[in-house]
C-alpha positions in Angstrom: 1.7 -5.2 10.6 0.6 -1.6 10.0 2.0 1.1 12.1 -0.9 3.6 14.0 -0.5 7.5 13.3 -2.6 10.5 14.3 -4.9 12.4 11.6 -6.9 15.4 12.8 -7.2 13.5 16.8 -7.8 10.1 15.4 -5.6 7.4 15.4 -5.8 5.5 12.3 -3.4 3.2 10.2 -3.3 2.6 6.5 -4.3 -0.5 5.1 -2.7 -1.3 1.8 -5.6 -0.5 -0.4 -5.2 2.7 0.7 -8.2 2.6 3.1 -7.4 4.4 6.6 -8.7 2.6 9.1 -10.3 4.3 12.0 -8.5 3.2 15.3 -9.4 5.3 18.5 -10.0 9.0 19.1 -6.6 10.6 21.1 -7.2 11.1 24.8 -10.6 9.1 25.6 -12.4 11.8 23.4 -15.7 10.9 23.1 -17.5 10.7 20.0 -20.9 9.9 20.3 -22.5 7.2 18.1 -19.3 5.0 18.0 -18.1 2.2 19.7 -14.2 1.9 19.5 -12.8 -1.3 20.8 -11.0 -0.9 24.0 -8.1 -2.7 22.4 -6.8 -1.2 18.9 -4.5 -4.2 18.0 -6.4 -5.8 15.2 -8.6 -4.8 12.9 -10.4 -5.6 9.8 -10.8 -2.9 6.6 -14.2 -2.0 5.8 -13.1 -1.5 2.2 -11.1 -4.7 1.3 -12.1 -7.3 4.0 -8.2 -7.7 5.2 -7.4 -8.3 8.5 -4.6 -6.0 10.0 -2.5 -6.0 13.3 -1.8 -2.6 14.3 1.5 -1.5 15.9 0.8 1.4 18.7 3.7 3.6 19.6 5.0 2.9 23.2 4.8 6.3 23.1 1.3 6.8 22.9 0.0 8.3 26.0 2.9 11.1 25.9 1.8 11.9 22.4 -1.3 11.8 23.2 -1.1 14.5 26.1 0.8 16.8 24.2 -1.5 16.7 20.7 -4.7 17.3 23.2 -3.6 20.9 24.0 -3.9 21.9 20.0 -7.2 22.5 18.4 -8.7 19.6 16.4 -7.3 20.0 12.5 -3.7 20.2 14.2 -3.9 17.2 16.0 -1.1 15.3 14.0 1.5 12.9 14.9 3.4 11.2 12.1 6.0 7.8 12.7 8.6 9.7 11.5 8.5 12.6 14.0 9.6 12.3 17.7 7.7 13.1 21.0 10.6 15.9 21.3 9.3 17.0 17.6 5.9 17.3 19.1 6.9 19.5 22.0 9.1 21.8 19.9 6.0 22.3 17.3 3.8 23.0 20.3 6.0 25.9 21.5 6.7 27.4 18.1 2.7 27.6 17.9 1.8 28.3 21.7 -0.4 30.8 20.9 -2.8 28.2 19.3 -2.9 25.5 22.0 -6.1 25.2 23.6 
């Protein structure tokens, strides 16, 4: 099972041929010209043909609201880091939310 992180406001996981695999924009964003699926559990890689389950953090919705307030190329989250970790980056850079 791969585990889900945030790159640049997009969820994605890592398949293991390296490939990220496109998940889900943060938030509901909308990005026109895509259709995610309303359920990003499984998922197959473009690039190697694998199928993957995907592990979501129960997390997700906090992370999500507090990643939406930062502009676009700072719209990380990371396994490793905790939704505390989150909140203490977005007050050390408060002058750069949005």
């Amino acid at each position: 099972m791969l585990e889900a992180y945030v790159n640049r406001g997009m969820w994605v996981a890592e398949c293991q041929c390296k490939n990220a695999l496109a998940l889900a924009p943060i938030a509901g964003a909308v990005i026109e010209g895509v259709d995610w699926p309303k359920d990003p559990s499984v998922f197959d890689c473009r690039n190697c043909g694998q199928t993957h389950s995907v592990m979501m953090p129960v997390q997700r919705a906090e992370i999500e609201a507090i990643l939406i307030v930062r502009p676009e190329p700072s719209r990380n989250w990371f396994t490793y880091e905790t939704v505390a970790d989150l909140r203490i980056e977005n007050a050390l850079h408060s002058k750069e939310l949005i």
